[in-house]
VOMI-316475 format. One record per residue (C-alpha): residue in one letter; x, y, z. Coordinates in steps of 0.2 Angstrom, whole numbers, padded with zeros to 4 digits, always signed. Each point is the difference from the previous one (the first is absolute). Example, Ala and Ser with C-alpha at 12.3 -4.5 7.8 and 13.67 -1.06 7.14 Angstrom:
residues 2
A+0062-0022+0039
S+0006+0017-0003
//
This chain:
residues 497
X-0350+0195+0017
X-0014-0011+0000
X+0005-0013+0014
X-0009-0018+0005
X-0010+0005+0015
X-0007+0017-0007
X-0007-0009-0014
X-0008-0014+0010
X-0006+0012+0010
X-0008+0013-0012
X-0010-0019-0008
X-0007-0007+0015
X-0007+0015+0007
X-0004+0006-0017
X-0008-0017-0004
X-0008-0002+0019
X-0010+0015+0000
X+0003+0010-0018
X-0006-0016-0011
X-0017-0003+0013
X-0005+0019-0004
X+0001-0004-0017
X-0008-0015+0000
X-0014+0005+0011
X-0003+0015-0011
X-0004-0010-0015
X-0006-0018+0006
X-0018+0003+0002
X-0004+0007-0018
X+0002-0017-0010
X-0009-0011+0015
X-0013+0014+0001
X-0016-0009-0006
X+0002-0017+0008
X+0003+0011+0015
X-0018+0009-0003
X-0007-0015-0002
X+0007-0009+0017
X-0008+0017+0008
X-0016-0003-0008
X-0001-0018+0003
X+0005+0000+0019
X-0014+0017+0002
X-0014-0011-0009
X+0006-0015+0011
X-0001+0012+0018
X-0015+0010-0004
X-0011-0013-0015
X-0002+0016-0011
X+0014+0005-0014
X+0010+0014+0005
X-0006+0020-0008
X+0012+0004-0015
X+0003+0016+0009
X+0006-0007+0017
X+0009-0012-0012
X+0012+0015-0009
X+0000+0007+0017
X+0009-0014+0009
X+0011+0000-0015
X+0005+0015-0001
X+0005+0002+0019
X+0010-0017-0004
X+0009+0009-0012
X+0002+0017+0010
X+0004-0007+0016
X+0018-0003-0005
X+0006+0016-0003
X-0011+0006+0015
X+0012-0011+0010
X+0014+0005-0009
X-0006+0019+0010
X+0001-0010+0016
X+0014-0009-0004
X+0009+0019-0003
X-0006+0006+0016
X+0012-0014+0010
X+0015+0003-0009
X+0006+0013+0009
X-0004-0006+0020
X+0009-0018-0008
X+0017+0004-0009
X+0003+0011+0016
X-0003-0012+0014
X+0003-0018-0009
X+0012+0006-0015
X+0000-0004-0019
X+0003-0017+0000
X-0011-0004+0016
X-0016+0008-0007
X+0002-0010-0016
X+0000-0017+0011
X-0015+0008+0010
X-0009+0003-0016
X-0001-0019-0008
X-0012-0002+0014
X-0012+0010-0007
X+0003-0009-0019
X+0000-0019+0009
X-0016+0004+0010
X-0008+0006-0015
X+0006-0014-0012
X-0007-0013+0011
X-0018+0011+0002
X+0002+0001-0019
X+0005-0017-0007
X-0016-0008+0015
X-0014+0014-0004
X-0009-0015-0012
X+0001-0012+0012
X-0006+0010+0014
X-0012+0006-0013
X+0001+0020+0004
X+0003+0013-0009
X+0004+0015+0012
X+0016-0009+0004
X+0007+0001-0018
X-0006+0021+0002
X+0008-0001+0019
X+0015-0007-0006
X+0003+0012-0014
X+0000+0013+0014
X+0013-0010+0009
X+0009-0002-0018
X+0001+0018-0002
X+0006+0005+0016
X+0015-0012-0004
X+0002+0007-0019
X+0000+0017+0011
X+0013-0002+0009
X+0009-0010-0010
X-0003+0012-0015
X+0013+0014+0013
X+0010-0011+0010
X+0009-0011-0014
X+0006+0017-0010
X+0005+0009+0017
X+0009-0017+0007
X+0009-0003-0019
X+0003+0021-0002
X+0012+0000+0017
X+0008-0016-0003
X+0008+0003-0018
X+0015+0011-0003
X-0002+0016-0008
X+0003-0007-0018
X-0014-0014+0002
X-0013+0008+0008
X-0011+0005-0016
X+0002-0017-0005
X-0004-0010+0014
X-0012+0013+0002
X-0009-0005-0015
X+0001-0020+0007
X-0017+0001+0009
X-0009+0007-0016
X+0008-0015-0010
X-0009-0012+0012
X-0016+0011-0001
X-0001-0005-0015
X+0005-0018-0001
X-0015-0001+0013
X-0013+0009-0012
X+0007-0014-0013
X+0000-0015+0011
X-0018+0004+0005
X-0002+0001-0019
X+0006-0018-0005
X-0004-0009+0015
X-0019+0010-0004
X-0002-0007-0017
X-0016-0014-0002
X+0012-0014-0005
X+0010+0002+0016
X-0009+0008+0017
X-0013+0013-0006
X-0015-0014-0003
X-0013-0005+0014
X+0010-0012+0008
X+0018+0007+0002
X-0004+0021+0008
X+0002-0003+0017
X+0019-0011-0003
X+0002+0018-0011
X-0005+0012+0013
X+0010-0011+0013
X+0015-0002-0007
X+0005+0019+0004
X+0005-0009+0018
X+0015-0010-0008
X+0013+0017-0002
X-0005+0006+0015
X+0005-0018+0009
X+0016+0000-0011
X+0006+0019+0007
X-0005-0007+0018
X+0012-0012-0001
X+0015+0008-0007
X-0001+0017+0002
X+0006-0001+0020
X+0017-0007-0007
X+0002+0019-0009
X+0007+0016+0007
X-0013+0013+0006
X+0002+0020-0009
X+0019+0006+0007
X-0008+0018+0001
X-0013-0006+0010
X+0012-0009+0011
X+0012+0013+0003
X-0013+0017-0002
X-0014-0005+0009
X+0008-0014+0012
X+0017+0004+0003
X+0009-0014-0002
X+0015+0003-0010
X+0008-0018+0000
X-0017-0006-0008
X-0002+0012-0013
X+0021-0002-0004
X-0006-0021+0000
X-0014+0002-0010
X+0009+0013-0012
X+0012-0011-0002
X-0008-0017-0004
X-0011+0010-0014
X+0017+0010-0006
X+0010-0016-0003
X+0015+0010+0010
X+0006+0005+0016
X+0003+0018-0002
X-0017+0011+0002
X+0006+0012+0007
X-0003+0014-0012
X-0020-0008+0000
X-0002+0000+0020
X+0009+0020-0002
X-0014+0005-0011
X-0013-0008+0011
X+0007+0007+0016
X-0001+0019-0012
X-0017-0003-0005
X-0002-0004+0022
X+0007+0015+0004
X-0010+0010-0011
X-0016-0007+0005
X+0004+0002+0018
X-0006+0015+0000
X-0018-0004-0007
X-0002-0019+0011
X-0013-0012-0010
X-0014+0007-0008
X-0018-0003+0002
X-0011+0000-0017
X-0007+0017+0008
X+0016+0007+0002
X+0008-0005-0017
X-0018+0010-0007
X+0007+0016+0007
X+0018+0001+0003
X+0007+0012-0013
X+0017-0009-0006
X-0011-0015-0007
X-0014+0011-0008
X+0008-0004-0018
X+0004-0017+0001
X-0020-0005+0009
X-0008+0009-0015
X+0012-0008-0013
X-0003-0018+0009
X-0021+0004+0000
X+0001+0007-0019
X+0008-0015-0005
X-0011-0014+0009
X-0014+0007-0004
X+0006+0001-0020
X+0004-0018+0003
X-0015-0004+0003
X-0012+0013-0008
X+0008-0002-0018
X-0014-0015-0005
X+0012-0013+0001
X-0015-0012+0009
X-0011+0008-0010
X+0010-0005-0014
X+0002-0019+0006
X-0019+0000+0003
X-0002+0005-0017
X+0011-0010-0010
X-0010-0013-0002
X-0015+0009-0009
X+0011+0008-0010
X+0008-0016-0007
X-0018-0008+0000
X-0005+0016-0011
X+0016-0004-0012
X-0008-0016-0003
X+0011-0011+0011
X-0010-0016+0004
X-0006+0001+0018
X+0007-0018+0003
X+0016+0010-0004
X+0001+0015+0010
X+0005-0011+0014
X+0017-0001-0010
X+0002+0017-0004
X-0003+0007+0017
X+0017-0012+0004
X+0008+0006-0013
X-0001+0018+0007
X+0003-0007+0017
X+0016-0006-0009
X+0005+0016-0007
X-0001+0011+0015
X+0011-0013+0009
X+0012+0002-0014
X+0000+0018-0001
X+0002+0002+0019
X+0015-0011+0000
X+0005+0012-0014
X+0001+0014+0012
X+0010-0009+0013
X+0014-0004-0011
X-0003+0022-0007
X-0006+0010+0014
X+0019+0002+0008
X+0006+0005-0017
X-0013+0009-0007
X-0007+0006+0019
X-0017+0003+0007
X-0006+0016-0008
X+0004-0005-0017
X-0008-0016+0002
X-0016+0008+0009
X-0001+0016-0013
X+0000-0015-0016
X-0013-0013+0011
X-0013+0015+0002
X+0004+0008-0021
X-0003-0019-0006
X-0017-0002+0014
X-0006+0017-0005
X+0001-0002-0018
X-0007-0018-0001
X-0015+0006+0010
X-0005+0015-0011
X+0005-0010-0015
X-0011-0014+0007
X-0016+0013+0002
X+0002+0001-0017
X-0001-0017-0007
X-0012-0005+0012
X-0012+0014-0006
X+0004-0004-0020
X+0000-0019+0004
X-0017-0003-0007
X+0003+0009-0017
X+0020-0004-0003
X+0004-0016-0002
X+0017-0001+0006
X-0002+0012+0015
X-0004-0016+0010
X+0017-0005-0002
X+0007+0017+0005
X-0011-0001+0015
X+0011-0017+0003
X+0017+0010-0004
X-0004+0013+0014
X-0005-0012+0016
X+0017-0007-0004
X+0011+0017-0001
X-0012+0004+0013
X+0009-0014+0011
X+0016+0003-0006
X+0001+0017+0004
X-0006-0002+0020
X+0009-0016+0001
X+0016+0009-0004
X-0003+0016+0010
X-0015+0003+0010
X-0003-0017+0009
X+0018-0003+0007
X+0008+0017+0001
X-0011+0008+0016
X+0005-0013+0012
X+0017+0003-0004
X-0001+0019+0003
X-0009-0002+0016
X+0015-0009+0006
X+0013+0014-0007
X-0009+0015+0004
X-0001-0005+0019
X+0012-0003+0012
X-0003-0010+0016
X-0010+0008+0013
X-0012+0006-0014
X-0001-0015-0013
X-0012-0011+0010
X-0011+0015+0001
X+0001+0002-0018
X-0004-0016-0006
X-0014+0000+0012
X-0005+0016-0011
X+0005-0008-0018
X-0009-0015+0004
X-0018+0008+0004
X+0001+0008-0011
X+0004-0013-0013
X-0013-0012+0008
X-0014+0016+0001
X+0002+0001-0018
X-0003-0016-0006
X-0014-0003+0010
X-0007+0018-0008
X+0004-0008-0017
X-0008-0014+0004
X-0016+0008+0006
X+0001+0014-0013
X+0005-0009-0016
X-0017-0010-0004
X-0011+0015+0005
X+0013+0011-0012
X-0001-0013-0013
X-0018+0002-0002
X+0000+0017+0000
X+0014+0005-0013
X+0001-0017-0009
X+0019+0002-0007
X+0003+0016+0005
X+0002-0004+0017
X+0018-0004-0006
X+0002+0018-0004
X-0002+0004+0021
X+0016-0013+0002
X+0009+0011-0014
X-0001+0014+0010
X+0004-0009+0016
X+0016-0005-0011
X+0004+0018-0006
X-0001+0008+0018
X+0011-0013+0004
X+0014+0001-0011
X-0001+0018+0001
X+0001+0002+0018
X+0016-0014-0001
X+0009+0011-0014
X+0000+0015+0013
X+0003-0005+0017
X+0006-0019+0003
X+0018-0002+0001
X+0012-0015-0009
X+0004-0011+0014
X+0010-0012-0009
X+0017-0004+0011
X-0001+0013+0011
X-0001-0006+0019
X-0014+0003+0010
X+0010+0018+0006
X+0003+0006-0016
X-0018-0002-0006
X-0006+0010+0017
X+0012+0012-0002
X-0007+0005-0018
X-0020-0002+0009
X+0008+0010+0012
X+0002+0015-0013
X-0017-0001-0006
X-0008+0000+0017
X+0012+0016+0003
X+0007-0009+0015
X+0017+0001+0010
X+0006-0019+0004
X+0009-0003+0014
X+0016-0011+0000
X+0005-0002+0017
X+0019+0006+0000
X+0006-0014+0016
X-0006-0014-0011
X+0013+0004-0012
X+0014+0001+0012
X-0005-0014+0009
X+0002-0012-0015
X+0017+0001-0010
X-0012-0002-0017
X-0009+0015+0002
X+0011+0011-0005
X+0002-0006-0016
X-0017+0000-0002
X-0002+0014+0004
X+0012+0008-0014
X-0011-0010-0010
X-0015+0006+0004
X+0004+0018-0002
X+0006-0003-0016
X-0015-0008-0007
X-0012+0012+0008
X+0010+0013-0008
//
């Protein structure tokens, strides 16, 4: 069951670190021209000439893209951090990175300099980084078996509320004007402060405890503060199992995850499905949205609201999943996001070539942004975290969301380079390239990824293990040595059978 301190837990690192990368993806868009204009003004006040229109899209663009190249970096220290400092402690360590750059932020007009709003986007990204892969790993090993696709789903949830929040505090009447962007780019300290000072009282991941430190009487603590019970037992047997097995291997490197044999399936599985995440368009979508609705003749003082009002849906459809993705499961859920994605961006080519002689198409332009959003919010935004954590066990899964998240990050940056140079060269039927993206996908998902849903994290290797065409070894002295194992055992055999 749900208990008190999971649930606190999964929302204050969720909304600590989950809400900021969602914020930070979407605060600049609103704020954007009064920003160009403070670079322009403080250029013609340094040098006394106006600044070159070129150098001006330049410096804008690297404001935008230095966030996701920062998320790379931020990817790159997951896996030396979770090792040596643990879940919990790398997420305090990380609000330093998010207060630092809301202070550089919310002063950049006052100190009247621009390269610190695109130096502190760097630093903002590294946070979203390694926030974007420890909050998912840290929330995956803490729930019970029954839980995990939910909880899993949590971080997601605050994405979005971030992407929204940045929304409604960006519109002109409240912080997106001339006076109020740099209280909107600094506000994305105040989550981070609130995690720093409540996290600590929180339990740090039992399986990290008891797997890679050793220390029983922790984990059994930690365990059972987030179980609401005092017998674990069973839990602390299956971790000790998953030990046992991994014994053999020790913790991998990212290098030595790429070649080792028993992981092959799950590595390509985790790749496919990052870079599906992110190659489907769903940027290029958002990016979009607003010349689509300006085309279906909303007023332009308008689309501010209706960008919120899609920010409002894909919060609502994520917390949909949530409440479906342990009845329904993960592949369902990922199968129906990427049909729904596939088909609004190949209906969408369509409408948006017949707009100009068809009357209504603009409104089915409008119609397939928002099954568009439906479909990844549902599916493809929340689901691939949630696997990473399920198709790994503990020596391997640091490693792997080292992998699944520079991946993720590479992407989006390649999107966001790619998109405006594809947009001019194949107008709407650039969309067509992220139905194919959505095609391979689901296609590879129907053949080879596994249903995860309440199976422990030695069940699910031991289906992986069947694809890779690998033995596993169970360690027969752990079984006598604890009275639990034998059952467990017995169980085993008869799932596997």
């Amino acid at each position: 069951k749900m208990t008190l301190s999971l649930a606190l837990v999964a929302l204050i690192s969720a909304f600590g670190s989950s809400f900021q990368y969602g914020y930070n993806v979407s605060v600049i868009n609103s704020p954007a021209p009064y920003m160009q204009e403070f670079y322009n003004r403080t250029y013609l006040d340094r040098t006394g000439v106006p600044m070159d229109s070129g150098f001006q899209t330049l410096l804008w663009s690297l404001t935008v893209s230095m966030f996701p190249l920062g998320g790379l970096f931020g990817s790159l220290m997951v896996w030396p951090l979770v090792n040596s400092c643990g879940r919990k402690g790398t997420l305090l360590i990380n609000n330093l990175f998010s207060i630092a750059a809301a202070i550089l932020m919310g002063t950049s007009e006052l100190a009247k300099t621009f390269e610190v709003i695109i130096l502190s986007r760097v630093i903002m990204g590294i946070f979203a980084g390694l926030a974007s892969n420890v909050v998912p790993m840290f929330l995956g090993e803490m729930s019970p078996k029954n839980l995990r696709g939910a909880i899993g789903v949590v971080p997601q949830l605050f994405i979005t509320i971030g992407i929204l929040a940045a929304q409604i505090f960006g519109l002109n009447s409240i912080l997106g004007s001339a006076k109020g962007w740099p209280v909107l780019l600094g506000l994305t300290g105040i989550p981070s402060l609130v995690q720093l000072l409540t996290l600590p009282f929180f339990p740090e991941s039992p399986r990290y405890l008891l797997i890679q430190r050793g220390n029983e009487e922790q984990a059994r603590r930690a365990l059972q503060r987030l179980r609401g019970r005092e017998d674990v037992d069973d839990e602390i047997q299956e971790m000790y199992q998953e030990d046992q097995s991994e014994k053999e291997e020790g913790q991998f490197s990212v290098l030595s995850l790429c070649t080792f044999r028993g992981l092959r399936w799950q590595l390509i599985s985790i790749i496919v499905m990052m870079m599906g995440q992110q190659l489907s368009g769903v940027n290029g979508v958002f990016y979009y949205a607003d010349r689509i609705f300006e085309s279906a003749g909303v007023h332009s003082s308008s689309i501010q609201y209706v960008t919120v009002s899609i920010g409002a849906i894909n919060v609502v459809m994520t917390l949909l999943a949530i409440f479906i993705v342990e009845s329904l499961g993960r592949r369902i859920l990922l199968l129906a996001g990427f049909v729904l994605c596939s088909a609004s961006c190949a209906i969408l080519t369509l409408a948006l070539n017949l707009q100009s002689t068809v009357s209504w198409m603009s409104y089915l332009s409008i119609a397939c942004v928002i099954v568009y959003i439906i479909g990844h919010a549902i599916g493809p935004s929340p689901i691939p975290a949630v696997m990473i954590t399920e198709m790994f066990l503990q020596s391997s899964r640091p490693a792997a969301f080292m992998v699944g998240g520079s991946v993720h990050w590479l992407s989006n940056f390649t999107v966001g380079l790619v998109f405006l140079y594809m947009e001019a060269g194949l107008g709407p039927y650039s969309f067509l390239i992220f139905c194919a993206v959505c095609i391979a996908t689901m296609v590879y998902i129907f053949f080879i990824v596994p249903e995860t849903k309440n199976k422990t994290f030695m069940e699910i290797n031991r289906i992986m293990a069947k694809r890779n065409k690998v033995e596993i070894q169970e360690s027969k002295e752990l079984k006598d040595s604890h009275p639990a194992g034998k059952q467990e055992e017995k169980k085993a055999l008869s799932s596997s059978e």
